[in-house]
C-alpha positions as a Markdown table, in Angstrom:
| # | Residue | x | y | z |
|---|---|---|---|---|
| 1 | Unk | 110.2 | 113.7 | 68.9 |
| 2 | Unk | 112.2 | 110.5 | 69.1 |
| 3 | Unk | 113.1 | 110.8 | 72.4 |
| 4 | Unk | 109.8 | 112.0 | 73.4 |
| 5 | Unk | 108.5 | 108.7 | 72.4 |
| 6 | Unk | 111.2 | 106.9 | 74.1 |
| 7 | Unk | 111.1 | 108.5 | 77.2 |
| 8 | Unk | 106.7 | 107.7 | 77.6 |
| 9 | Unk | 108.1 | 104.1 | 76.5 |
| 10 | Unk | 110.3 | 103.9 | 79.5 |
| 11 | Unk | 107.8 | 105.8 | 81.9 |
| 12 | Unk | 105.1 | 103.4 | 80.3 |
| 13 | Unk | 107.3 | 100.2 | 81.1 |
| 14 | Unk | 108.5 | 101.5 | 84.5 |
| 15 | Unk | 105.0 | 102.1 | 85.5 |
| 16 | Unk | 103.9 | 98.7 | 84.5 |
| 17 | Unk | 106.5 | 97.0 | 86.0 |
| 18 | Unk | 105.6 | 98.7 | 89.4 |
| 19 | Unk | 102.2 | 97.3 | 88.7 |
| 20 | Unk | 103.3 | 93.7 | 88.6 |
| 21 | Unk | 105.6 | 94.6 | 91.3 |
| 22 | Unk | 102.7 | 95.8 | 93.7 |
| 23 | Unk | 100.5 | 92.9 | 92.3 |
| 24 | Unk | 103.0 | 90.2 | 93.1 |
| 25 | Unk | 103.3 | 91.8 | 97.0 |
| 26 | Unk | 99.5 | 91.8 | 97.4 |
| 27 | Unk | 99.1 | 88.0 | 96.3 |
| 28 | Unk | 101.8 | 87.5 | 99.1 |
| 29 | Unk | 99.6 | 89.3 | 101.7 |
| 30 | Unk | 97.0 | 87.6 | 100.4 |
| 31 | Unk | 98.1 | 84.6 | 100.9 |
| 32 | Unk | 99.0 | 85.4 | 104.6 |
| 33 | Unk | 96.0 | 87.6 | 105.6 |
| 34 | Unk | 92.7 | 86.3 | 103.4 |
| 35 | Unk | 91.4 | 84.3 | 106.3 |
| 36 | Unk | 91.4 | 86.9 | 108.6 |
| 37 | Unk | 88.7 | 89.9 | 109.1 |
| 38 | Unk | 89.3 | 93.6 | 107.6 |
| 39 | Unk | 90.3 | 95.0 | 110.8 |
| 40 | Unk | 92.9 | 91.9 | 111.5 |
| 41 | Unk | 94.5 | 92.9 | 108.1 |
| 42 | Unk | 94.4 | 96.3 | 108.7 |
| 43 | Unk | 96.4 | 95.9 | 112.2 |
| 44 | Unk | 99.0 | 94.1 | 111.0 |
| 45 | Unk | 99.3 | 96.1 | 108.0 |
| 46 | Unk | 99.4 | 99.8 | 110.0 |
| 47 | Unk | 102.4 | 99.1 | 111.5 |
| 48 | Unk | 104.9 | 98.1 | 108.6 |
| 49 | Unk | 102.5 | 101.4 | 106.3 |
| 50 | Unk | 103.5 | 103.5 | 109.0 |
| 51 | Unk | 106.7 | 102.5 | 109.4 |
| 52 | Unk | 107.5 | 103.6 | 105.5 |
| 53 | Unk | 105.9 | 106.8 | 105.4 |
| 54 | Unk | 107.5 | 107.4 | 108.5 |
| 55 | Unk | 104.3 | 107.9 | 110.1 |
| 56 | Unk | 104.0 | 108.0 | 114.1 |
| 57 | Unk | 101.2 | 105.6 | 115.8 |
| 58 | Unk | 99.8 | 106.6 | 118.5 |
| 59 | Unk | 97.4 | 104.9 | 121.3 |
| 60 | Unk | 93.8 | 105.3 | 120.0 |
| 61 | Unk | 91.1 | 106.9 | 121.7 |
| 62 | Unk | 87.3 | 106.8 | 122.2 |
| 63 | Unk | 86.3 | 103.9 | 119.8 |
| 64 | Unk | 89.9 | 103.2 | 118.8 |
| 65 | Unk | 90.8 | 102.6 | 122.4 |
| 66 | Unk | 93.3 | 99.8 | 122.8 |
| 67 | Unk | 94.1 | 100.1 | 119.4 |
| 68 | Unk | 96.9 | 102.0 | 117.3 |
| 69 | Unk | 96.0 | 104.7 | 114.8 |
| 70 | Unk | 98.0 | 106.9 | 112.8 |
| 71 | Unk | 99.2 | 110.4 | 114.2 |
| 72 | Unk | 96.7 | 112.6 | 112.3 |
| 73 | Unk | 99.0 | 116.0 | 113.1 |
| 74 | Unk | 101.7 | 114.3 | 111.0 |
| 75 | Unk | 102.4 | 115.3 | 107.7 |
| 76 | Unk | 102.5 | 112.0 | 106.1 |
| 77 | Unk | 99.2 | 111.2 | 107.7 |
| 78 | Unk | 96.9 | 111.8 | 104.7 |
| 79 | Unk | 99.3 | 109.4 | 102.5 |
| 80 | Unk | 99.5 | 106.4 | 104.5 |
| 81 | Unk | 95.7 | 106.5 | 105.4 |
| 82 | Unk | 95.4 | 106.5 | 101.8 |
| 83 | Unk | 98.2 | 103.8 | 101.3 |
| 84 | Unk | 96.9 | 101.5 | 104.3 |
| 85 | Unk | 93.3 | 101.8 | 102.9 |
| 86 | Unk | 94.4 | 100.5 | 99.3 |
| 87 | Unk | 96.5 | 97.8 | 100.5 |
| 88 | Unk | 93.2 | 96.6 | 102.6 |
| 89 | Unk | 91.0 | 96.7 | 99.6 |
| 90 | Unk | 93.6 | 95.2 | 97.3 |
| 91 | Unk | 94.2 | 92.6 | 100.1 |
| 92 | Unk | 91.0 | 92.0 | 101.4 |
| 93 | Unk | 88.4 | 92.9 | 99.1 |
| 94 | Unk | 85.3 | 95.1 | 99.3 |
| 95 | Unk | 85.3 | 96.4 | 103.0 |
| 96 | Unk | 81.9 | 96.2 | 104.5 |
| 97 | Unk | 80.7 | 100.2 | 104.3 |
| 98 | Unk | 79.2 | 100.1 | 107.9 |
| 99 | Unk | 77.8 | 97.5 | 110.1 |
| 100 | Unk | 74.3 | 98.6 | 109.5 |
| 101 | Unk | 75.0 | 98.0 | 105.7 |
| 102 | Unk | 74.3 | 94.6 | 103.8 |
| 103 | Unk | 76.7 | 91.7 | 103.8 |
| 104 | Unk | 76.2 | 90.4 | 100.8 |
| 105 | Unk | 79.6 | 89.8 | 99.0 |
| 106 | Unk | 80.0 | 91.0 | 95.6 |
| 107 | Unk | 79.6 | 88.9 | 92.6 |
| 108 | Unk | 82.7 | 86.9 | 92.4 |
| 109 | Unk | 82.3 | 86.7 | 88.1 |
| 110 | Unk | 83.2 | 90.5 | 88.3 |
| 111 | Unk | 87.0 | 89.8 | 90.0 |
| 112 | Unk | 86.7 | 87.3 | 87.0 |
| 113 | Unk | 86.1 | 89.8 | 84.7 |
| 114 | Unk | 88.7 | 92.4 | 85.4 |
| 115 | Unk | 91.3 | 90.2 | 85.7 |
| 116 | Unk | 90.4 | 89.5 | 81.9 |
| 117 | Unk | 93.3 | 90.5 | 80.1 |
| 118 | Unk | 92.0 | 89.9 | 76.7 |
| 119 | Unk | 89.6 | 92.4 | 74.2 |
| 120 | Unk | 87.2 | 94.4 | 75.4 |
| 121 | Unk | 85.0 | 92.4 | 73.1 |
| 122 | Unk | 86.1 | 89.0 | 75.3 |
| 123 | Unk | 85.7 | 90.6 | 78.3 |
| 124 | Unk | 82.3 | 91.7 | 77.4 |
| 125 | Unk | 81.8 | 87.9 | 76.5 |
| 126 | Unk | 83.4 | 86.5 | 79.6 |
| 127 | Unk | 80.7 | 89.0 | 81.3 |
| 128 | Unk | 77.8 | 87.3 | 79.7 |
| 129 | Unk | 78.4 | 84.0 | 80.6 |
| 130 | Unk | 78.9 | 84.7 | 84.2 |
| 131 | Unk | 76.2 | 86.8 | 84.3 |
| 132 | Unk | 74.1 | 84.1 | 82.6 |
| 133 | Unk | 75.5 | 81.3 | 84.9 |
| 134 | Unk | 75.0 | 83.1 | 87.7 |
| 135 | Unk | 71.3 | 84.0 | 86.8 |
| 136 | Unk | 70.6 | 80.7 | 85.8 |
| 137 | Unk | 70.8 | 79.2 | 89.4 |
């Protein structure tokens, strides 16, 4: 059973460690890409996403024309979407759903809030008074 244990300890701490790995790159990204709009990010992240999942771009068409999009036949395609997508989100925020959808940002107290890395008690607390704050204007 010992070794059980110590194995999900290692998994545990090599997951977490990737965590703060992939955290520290996005605050990087962040830092180079936050001024810019969701598609800008997204076009200078496709290439270096594809590139590691080995992914072929190809020309776009139709509304993607003069743009590069991922090679949808490919058998990585489905992962780097996904990958590309995340990295965005992480990067970027919220992306706006569609153009005829509001474009309101989100409530910056909730980014607040789940970077809280205390109780769930405190968080709940942290919450409030954001909430409150926010309400109060």
């Amino acid at each position: 059973m010992s070794t059980k244990i110590n194995s999900i300890s290692s998994l545990v701490k090599l997951a977490l460690d990737a965590v703060a790995t992939y955290n520290t790159g996005v605050d990087g990204l962040r830092a180079h890409l936050s001024k810019g709009t969701h598609a800008e990010a997204r076009a200078a992240l496709l290439p270096h996403v594809a590139t590691y999942y080995g992914t072929p771009l190809l020309d776009g068409q139709k509304k993607a024309l003069g743009t590069k999009v991922l090679d949808k036949e490919h058998a990585t395609y489905e992962a780097s979407r996904k990958a590309l997508g995340r990295l965005v989100h992480d990067v970027m925020g919220t992306a706006p759903a569609s153009t005829s959808a509001s474009t309101e940002p989100v409530n910056p107290f909730l980014n607040a809030v789940k970077k809280f890395d205390g109780t769930k008690a405190q968080a709940l607390k942290a919450f409030e008074k954001a909430w409150n704050a926010r309400t109060a204007k």
